[in-house]
Every structure is written in structure tokens, then in C-alpha cells.
C-alpha positions in Angstrom: -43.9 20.5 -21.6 -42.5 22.0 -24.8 -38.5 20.9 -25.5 -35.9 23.3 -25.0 -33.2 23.2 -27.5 -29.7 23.7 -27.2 -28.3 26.7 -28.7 -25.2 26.1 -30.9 -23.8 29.1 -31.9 -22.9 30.5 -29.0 -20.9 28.1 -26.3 -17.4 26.4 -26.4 -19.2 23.0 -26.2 -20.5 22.2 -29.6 -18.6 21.7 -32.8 -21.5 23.3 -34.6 -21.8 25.5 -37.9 -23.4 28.3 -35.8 -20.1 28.2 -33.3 -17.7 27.7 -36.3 -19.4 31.2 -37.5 -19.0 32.8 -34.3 -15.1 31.9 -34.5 -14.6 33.6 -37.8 -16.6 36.9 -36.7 -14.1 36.4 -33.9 -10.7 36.5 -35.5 -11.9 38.6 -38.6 -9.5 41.7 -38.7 -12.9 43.5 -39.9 -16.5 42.2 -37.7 -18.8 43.7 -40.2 -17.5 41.8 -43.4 -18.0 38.4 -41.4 -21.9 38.1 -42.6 -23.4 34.5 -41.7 -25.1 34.5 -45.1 -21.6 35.7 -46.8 -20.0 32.9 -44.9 -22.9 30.0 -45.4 -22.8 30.8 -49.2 -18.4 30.5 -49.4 -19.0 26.8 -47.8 -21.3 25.9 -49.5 -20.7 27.5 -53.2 -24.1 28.8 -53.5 -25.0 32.5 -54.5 -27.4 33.4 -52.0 -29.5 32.5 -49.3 -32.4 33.5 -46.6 -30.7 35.6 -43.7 -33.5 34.0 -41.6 -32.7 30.3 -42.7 -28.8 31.1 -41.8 -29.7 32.5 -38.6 -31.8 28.8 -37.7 -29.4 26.7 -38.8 -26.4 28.7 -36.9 -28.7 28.7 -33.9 -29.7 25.4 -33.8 -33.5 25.0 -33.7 -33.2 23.7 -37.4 -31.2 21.0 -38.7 -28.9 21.9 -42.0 -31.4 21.2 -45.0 -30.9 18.3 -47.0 -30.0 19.9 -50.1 -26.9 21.5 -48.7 -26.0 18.2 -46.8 -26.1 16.6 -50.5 -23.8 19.1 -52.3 -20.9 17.9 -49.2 -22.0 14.7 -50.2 -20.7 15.2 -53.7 -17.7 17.4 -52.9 -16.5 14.1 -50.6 -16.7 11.9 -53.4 -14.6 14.5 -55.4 -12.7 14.6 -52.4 -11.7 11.2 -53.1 -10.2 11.9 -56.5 -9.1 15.8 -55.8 -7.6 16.5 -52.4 -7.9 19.9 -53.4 -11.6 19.9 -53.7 -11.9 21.6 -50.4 -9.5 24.0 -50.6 -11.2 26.9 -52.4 -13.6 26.9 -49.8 -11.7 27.2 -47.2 -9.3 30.1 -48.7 -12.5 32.0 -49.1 -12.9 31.8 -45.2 -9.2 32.9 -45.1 -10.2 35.8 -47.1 -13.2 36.7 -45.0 -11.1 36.4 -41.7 -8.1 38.7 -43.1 -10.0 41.0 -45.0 -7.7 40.3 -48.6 -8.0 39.2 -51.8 -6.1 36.2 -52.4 -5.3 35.2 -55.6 -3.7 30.9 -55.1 -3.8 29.3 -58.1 -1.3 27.1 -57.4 0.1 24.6 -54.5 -3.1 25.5 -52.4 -3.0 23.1 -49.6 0.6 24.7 -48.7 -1.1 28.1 -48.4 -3.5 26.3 -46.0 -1.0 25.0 -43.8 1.0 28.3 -43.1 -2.0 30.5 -43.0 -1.9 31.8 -39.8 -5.5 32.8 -39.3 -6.7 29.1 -40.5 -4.2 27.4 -38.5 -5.7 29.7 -35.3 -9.3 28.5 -36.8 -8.5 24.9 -37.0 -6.7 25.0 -33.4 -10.2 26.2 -31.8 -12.5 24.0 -33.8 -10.3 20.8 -32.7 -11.1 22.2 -29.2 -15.0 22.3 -30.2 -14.3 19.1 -30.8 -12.7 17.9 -27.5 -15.3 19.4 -25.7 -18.1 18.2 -27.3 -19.4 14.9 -25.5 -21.3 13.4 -28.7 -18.0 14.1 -30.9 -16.3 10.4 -30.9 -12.8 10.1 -29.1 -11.4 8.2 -32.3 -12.1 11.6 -34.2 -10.6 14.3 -31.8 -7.2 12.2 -32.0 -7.1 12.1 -35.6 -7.6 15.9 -35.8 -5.1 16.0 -33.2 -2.6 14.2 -34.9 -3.0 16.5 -38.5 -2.5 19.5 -36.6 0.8 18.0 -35.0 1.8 16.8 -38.3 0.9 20.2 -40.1 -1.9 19.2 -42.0 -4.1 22.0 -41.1 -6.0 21.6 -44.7 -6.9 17.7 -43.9 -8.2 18.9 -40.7 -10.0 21.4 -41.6 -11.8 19.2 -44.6 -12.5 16.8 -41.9 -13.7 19.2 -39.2 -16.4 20.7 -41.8 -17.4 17.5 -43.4 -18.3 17.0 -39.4 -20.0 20.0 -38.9 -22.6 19.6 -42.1 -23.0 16.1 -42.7 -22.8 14.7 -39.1 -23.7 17.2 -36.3 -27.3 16.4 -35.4 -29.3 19.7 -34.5 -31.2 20.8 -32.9 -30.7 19.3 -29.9 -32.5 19.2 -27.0 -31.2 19.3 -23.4 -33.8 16.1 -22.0 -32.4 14.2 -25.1 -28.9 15.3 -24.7 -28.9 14.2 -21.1 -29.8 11.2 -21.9 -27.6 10.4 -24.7 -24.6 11.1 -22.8 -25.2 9.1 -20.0 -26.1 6.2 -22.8 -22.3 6.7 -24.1 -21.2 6.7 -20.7 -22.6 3.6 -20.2 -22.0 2.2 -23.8 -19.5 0.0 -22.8 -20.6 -1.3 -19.7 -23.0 -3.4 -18.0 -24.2 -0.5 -15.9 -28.0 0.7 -16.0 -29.3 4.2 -16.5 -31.5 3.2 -13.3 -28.6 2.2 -11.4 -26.8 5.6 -12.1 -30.3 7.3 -11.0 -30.7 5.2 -7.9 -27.1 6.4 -6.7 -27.3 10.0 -7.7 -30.9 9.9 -6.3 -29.1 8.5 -2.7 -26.3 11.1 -2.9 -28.1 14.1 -3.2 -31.0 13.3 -0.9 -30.6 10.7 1.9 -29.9 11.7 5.3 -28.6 10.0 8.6 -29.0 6.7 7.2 -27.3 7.1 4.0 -24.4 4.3 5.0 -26.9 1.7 5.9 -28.8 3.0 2.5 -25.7 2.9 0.4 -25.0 -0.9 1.2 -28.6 -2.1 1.0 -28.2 -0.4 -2.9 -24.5 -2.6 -3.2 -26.6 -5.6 -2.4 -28.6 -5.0 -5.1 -26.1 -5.1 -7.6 -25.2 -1.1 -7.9 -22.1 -0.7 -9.6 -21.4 2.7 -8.3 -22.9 1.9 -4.6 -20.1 -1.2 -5.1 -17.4 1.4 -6.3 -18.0 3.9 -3.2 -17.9 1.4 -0.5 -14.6 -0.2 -2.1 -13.1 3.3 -2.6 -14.5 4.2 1.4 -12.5 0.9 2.2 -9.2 1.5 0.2 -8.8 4.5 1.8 -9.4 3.9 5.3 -12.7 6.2 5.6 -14.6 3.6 7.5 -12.3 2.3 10.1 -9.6 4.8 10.1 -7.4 2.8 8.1 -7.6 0.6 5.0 -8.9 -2.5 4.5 -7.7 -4.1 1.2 -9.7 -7.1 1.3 -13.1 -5.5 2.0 -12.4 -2.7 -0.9 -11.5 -5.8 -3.4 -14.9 -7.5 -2.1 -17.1 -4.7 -3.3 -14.7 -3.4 -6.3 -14.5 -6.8 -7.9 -18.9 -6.0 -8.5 -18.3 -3.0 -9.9 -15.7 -4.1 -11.9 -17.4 -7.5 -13.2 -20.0 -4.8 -14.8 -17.6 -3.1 -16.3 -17.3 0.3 -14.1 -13.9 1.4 -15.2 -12.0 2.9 -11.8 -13.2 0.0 -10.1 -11.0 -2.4 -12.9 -8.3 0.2 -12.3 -8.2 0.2 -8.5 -8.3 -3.8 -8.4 -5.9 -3.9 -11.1 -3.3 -1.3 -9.0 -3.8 -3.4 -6.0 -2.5 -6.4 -7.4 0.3 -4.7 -9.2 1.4 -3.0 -5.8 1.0 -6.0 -3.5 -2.1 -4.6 -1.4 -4.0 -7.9 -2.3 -2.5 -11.0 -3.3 1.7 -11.7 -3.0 2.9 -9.9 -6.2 3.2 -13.6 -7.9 3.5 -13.5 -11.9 -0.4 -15.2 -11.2 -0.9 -11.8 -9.5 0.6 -9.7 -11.2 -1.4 -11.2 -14.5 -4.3 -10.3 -13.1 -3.4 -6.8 -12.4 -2.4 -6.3 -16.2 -5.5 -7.6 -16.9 -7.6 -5.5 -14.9 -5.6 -2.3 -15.8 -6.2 -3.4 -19.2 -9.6 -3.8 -19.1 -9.7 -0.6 -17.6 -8.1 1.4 -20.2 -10.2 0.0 -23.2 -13.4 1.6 -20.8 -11.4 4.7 -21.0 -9.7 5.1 -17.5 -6.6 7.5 -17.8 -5.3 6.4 -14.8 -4.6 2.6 -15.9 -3.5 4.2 -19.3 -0.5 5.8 -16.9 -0.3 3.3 -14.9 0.5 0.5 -18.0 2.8 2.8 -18.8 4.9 2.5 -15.5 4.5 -1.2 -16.2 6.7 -0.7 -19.1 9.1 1.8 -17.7 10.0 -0.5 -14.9 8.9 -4.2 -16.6 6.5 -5.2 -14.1 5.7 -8.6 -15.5 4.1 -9.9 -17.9 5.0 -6.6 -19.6 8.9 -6.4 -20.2 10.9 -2.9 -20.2 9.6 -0.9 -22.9 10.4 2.6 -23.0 9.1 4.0 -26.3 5.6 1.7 -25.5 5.9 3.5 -21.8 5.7 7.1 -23.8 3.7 5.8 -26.1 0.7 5.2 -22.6 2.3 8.3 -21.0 1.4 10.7 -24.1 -2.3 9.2 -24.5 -3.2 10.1 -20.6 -1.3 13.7 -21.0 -3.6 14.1 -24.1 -6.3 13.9 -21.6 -4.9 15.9 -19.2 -3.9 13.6 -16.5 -1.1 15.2 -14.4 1.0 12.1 -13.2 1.6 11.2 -16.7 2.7 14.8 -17.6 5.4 14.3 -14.5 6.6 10.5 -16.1 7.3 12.7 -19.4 8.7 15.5 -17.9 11.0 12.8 -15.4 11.8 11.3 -18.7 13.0 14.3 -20.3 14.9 15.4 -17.2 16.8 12.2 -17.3 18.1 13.3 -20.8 19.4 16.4 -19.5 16.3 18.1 -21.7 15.0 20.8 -19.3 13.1 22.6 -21.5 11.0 20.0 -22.4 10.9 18.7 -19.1 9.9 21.6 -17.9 7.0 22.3 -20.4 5.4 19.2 -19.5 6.0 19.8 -15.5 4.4 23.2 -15.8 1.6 21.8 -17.9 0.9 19.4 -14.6 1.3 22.1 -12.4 -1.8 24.6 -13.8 -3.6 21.1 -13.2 -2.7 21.9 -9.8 -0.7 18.5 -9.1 1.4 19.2 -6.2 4.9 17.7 -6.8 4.6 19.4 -10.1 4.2 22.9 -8.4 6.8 22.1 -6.5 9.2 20.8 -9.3 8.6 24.4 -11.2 9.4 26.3 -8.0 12.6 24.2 -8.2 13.1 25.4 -11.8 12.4 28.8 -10.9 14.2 29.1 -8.0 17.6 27.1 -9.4 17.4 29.0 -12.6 17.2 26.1 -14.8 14.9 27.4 -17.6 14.7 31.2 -15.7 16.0 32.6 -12.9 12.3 34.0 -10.6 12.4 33.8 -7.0 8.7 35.4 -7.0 7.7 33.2 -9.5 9.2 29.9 -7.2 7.2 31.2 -3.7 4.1 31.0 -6.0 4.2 28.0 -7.1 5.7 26.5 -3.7 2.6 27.9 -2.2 0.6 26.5 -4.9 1.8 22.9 -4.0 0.4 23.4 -0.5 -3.5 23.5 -2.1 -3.4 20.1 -3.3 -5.6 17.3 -1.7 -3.6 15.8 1.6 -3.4 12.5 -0.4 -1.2 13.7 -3.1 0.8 16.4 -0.9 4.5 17.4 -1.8 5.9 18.5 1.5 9.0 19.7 -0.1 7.6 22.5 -1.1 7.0 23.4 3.0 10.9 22.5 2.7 11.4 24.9 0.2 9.6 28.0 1.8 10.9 27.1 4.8 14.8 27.2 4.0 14.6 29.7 0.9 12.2 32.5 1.7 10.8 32.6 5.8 13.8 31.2 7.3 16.0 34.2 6.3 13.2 36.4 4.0 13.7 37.6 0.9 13.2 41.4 0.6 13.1 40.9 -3.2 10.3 39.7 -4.0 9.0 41.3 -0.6 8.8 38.3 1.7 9.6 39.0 5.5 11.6 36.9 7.6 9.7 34.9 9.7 11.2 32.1 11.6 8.6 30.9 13.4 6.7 30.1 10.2 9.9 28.5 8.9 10.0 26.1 11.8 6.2 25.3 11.4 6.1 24.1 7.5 10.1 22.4 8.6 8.3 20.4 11.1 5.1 20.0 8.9 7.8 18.2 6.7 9.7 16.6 8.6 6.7 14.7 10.2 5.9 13.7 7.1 9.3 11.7 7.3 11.1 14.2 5.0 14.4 14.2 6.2 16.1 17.0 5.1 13.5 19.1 7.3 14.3 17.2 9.7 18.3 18.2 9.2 17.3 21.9 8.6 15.2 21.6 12.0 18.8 20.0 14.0 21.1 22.6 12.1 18.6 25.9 13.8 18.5 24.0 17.0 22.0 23.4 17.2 22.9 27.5 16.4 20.2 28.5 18.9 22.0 26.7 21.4 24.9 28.4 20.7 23.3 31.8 21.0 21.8 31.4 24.5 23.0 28.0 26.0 19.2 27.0 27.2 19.3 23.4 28.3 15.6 23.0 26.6 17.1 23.8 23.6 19.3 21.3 24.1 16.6 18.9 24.7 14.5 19.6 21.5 18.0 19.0 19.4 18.8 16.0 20.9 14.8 14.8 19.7 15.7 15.7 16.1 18.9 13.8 16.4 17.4 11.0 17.0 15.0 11.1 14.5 17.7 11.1 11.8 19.2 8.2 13.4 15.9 6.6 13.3 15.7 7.4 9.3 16.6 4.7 7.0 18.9 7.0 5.7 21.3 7.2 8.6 24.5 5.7 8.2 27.7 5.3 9.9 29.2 8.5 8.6 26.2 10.5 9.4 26.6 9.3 12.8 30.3 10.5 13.5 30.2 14.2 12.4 26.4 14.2 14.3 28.9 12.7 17.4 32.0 15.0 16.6 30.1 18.2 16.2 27.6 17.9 19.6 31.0 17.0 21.8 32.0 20.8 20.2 29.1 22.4 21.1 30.4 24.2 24.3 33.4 25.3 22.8 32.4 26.4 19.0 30.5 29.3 18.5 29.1 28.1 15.2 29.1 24.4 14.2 29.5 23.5 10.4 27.3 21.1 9.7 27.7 21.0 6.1 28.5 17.4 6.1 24.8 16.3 6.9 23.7 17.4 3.4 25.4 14.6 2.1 22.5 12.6 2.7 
């Protein structure tokens, strides 16, 4: 069968020269100026060339010939001497991309870095770059870290000296299956075959895919091991978890160097679900997590970061090396650690930087996130939007049940259904009120538990039914059953049921105190 290769020039997944191309024709004020051959002869100070040879190598069924690899060659040794050897070259993209004439003789690199259509063009090569899986993680950081620190020019140099010299093409998709899955697997003990075997078992056995599944873990399948741990951790198998069987069949994964399963063993020492939390213990956690986060798990990246925040031994409290964890998992998009940034930034009274890394989490589509922008929203702490709290209140409702912020049923409950809000064109609806209030509050939140008592309490009022009566006195209850009852709570419930016949309207203000 005759290889299909991988077109480059037209995809978000390739830092290629055929896609950097497409990017200038992109944000060129004038299309028809933006000529591949125009723009292959600026990079690579060259007079002219074969439309046809342009047109392979931007494609990607021809590798970048060997001559034009060696004149980069040269300019990075001159590179080494003049930082500015670079910088002509990419001014004449500037030119193409804005359609002028520009004339810098002096302090080049600073007309670089404040170009705004280079600084656009760097920005979506450096996202080329993050989404292409042969491009090393080391290298997307340290393109990352010139753009934050304004060095769009050193970026640039480095993001083309990538695209000629290092960007194998053409690539094929058989190969470039296969090369992933080997950098996947780089670090680890895992097989290609036992990836196969599993995937193989996913996608095609039947009713006896449990007893199938653990014949596989016998074997010595890491991620047969890592399923049946995770099924186990989670209570999938028995209705409710069982720490000691997950750790069994984690601790193979693990021992061949699967990455969650380090992560999962390591959290379960850390939060006392195995072992007694002992500094032995808790050693072995860090050293899980640890092992976890040099395999490239995001999740033990956050998670040593909480270490440090709190000083969960044998790591002492730490915050800068807490932000330090917390800002490498956000660079990957991980949605907790956006929240421990945006919590950190809250406690310094910083809302607008708290609530930049809160919404961040929230298009992830992390729940307490969508919740905490409602809050902003609706309290007016960055902007006052009621329409644009209910949406993302009722955004915090899709996540998984797992990681569920009933607040934001609290929040739609008390703010929008329970009253309405003809605004932003929500009816009043108090039966769905009462529904996400007790959705809440059996979810032991208490202040939908309170909200639920305070209705009760005036519905009584209104038409003295005795079943009324009965529900309130359930809810009471519950809040003197909540570890949050106290002694004060207790009188004014007391004072203001003994009212009840004789009060048209009780205050029960007090009980927000809690």
C-alpha cells in the first residue's frame, strides 16, 4: 500500500514552513502580495526559485533541500556573533504582511518586538508549536517564556531555525502514529503491544470484557493494571471504593512507569486513603507524586504544589515554589491549578487577576470555577451581569457528578427561580427553586438547607397546613444535625418556631450567620 503523507500547510497541528506561509497570507493586509515564492526567497535571501519546488516543500511531500538547510546553517553561526543576523529577514515578512516599505536601519530587534503583525505571527507559530506532538515540551516553554518576556525577535529566530533545519517532512501518517505512541512511551516501561492489547480489548470485547480485562492485568498490562485500580478507587465495582484493591493493581502500573497510576498512589498516601499519614507515608506519596510529574502528569504537578501551600511533609510551606507547580499545570491547561492561582490572588484582595485565571478554568468547563464567575458577575466584583451569572451558574451544572459545585443550584435557586428576574427574562418559578435547593442541600450544603427552612417557615405562615409544618421541622433538624450548628443557631431556630402562630412573618436573618 503506497504511504500517505501528511499535509503541512494547511492544519493547526504542525509547525511547518508550509503552515507558517499560510499564516502570513492570513494576516497580510493585501492576499495577493503574499506569494510563497516571494516569501521562500525573503527567508532564505535567495533571488528566485521554482513555484513548483515552493509549492512541495509548503505541502509537505518534499523535505526542504539541503542547500537551503545549509545557508540557516551559516546564518546560526553568524547568529552567534550578530544577534541581528536574523532580523532583516524577518522585517521583510513584516513588510509582506503590512504591505509597507520599511526602511530600519537602526535598533532592529526593537522594531521586532513592538511590531504588531510579528508579535500576532509569533503568538500563532508558538501555538503551532504547542500543538504539534513531535515539537519537544522543553522548546514550547522556552518560546513561551520570550514572548512573556517581550522577546518576540528571539522567538521568532528560534521558531524558524525550527521550521528549516529541524521539522522532518514529509511525514507520513503510519510513521507518525507510531512515533507518537514511541514518545508517549519514551519514558516508561510500557510496550507498544501492551498499548495495542488494551485498545484492542476496549474497542472490541463484549460480555466478557471484565474477566478479559484482568486475565490482560495478570499479564503485566500497565493500562489493564491502571483501569482496574481506577474501577476500584472509585467504587465502580462494588458500589463503593476499595483503597486497598486500587493500590494492588496501581502499584503495577506504576512500577512501569504509567504516570496517573504514580499520581493516584501517590494522592492516596498524601490524603490518608492507604497507609496512616505517617512522615514514612507521607514520603512515599512525595515520591510517587514526584515520579509522576517528571512522566509528565499535570495533576501531581498541582498537586505538589498544594504540598507546598499547606507543608504537607517532607515539603515545608513554600508559597512562591507552590506558584511556581501551580503556573506549570495552568500552562497546560489544567483547571484546578487555574482555581489555586485565582484563590491565591483573591486572598490578596486582587480580583482582577483572580478573576482572569477563574474564568480561564471556567471555558475548561470546571464547575466551581463556573460557579465562582457567576459569583463575580452576579456581586459585581469585576462587572455587574446578572445574564451573564445564570450562564455560567447553569454552566457549573454540566460538569461530571464527581467534580459538581452545588452552589451554583444554590445560586439559581435563591437569585433567579425563587423570585425571577424579568431582566434578563427569567420567570419565577418556585418549584424549580425548591428542586436545585434540595438538590443542594442533599449534597450537605447547608445554606440550601437554611433557604429550604426560611420558605417553609413563610409558607406556614400563609396557610397554616400542619404538613407544612412537618416538612419544616425535617429541615430543622437537618441543620442541627450539621457540624455547623451551634448553640446560638439553636436559640433563634427555638425563639422564632414558639412565634410562629403569632408572627405573620418571621426574620430569620440571624441563620445567615453561619
Amino acid at each position: 500500500m503506497k504511504k500517505q503523507f501528511i499535509r503541512l500547510n494547511n492544519n493547526d497541528e504542525h509547525l511547518s514552513i508550509g503552515n507558517l506561509f499560510r499564516l502570513i497570507k492570513e494576516l497580510s493586509k493585501n492576499k495577493t502580495s503574499a506569494l510563497q515564492s516571494e516569501l521562500f526567497c525573503t527567508l532564505f535571501e535567495i533571488e528566485t526559485i521554482n513555484d513548483t519546488t515552493v509549492n512541495n516543500y509548503c505541502v509537505g511531500c518534499r523535505s526542504i533541500g539541503s542547500d537551503y538547510k545549509q545557508i540557516y546553517l551559516n546564518k546560526v553561526k553568524r547568529y552567534e556573533r550578530n544577534k541581528e543576523e536574523f532580523a532583516d529577514n524577518i522585517i521583510g515578512i513584516g513588510e509582506i504582511i503590512d504591505g509597507v516599505i520599511y526602511n530600519i536601519h537602526d535598533n532592529k530587534i526593537l522594531f521586532i518586538n513592538n511590531n504588531e503583525s510579528l508579535r500576532k505571527l509569533v503568538n500563532k507559530l508558538y501555538n503551532l508549536a504547542k500543538n504539534d506532538r513531535l515539537v519537544d515540551e522543553e522548546f514550547t516553554h522556552k518560546i513561551k517564556s520570550l514572548i512573556d518576556s517581550n522577546d518576540y525577535y528571539e522567538a521568532f529566530v528560534q521558531l524558524l531555525i525550527y521550521i528549516v533545519l529541524y521539522k522532518r517532512q514529509p511525514l507520513y501518517e503510519d510513521e507518525l502514529k507510531k512515533e507518537v505512541i514511541d514518545n508517549v512511551l519514551n519514558d516508561t516501561s510500557i510496550s507498544s503491544l501492551d498499548l495495542q492489547e488494551y485498545l484492542s480489548l476496549k474497542l472490541r470485547e463484549g460480555i466478557n470484557f471484565d474477566y478479559s480485562m484482568k486475565e490482560l492485568a495478570k499479564k503485566g498490562n500497565a493500562y489493564a493494571n491502571f483501569e482496574l485500580g481506577s474501577n476500584e478507587y472509585y467504587g465502580y465495582v462494588k458500589g463503593f471504593p476499595r483503597y486497598e484493591e486500587a493500590y494492588n493493581y496501581l502499584i503495577k502500573a506504576a512500577l512501569m512507569d504509567h504516570a496517573s497510576a504514580n499520581y493516584m498512589i501517590g494522592n492516596m498516601y498524601i490524603k490518608g486513603l492507604i497507609g496512616s499519614q505517617s512522615n514514612d507515608d507521607l514520603q512515599k506519596g512525595y515520591e510517587f507524586l514526584l515520579k509522576s510529574y517528571e512522566l509528565g502528569n499535570v495533576a501531581a504537578c498541582n498537586q505538589i504544589g498544594n504540598m507546598y501551600l499547606d507543608g504537607v511533609y517532607p515539603l515545608k510551606v513554600n508559597q512562591d515554589e507552590a506558584i511556581k507547580y501551580f503556573i506549570k499545570a495552568a500552562d497546560k491547561s489544567y483547571a484546578f491549578a487555574l482555581n489555586n492561582l485565582g484563590k491565591l490572588k483573591e486572598r490578596e484582595n486582587n480580583y482582577q487577576e483572580a478573576f482572569d485565571y477563574y474564568l480561564k478554568s471556567a471555558i475548561l468547563g470546571e464547575s466551581w470555577a463556573c460557579n465562582k464567575v457567576g459569583e463575580y458577575y452576579r456581586l459585581g466584583k469585576i462587572e455587574k451581569n446578572m445574564e451573564k451569572a445564570f450562564s455560567f451558574y447553569n454552566q457549573a451544572l454540566e460538569s461530571n457528578y464527581r467534580t459538581l459545585c452545588y452552589y451554583a443550584y444554590y445560586n439559581l435557586a435563591k437569585y433567579f427561580y425563587m423570585d425571577g428576574n424579568i431582566a434578563i427574562g427569567v420567570k419565577k418559578d418556585q418549584d424549580k427553586a425548591l428542586e436545585y435547593l434540595k438538590i443542594a442541600s442533599d449534597n450537605n450544603l447547608l445554606v440550601a438547607t437554611l433557604e429550604i427552612f426560611y420558605f417553609l417557615v413563610n409558607k406556614y405562615l400563609e396557610n397554616k397546613d400542619s404538613n407544612v409544618m412537618n416538612e419544616t421541622m425535617i429541615y430543622k433538624e437537618k441543620i442541627e444535625n450539621s457540624s455547623l450548628y451551634d448553640d446560638k443557631m439553636r436559640k433563634e431556630i427555638e425563639n422564632n418556631l414558639e412565634k410562629i402562630k403569632n408572627v405573620k412573618k418571621i426574620d430569620l436573618s440571624c441563620l445567615n450567620e453561619v
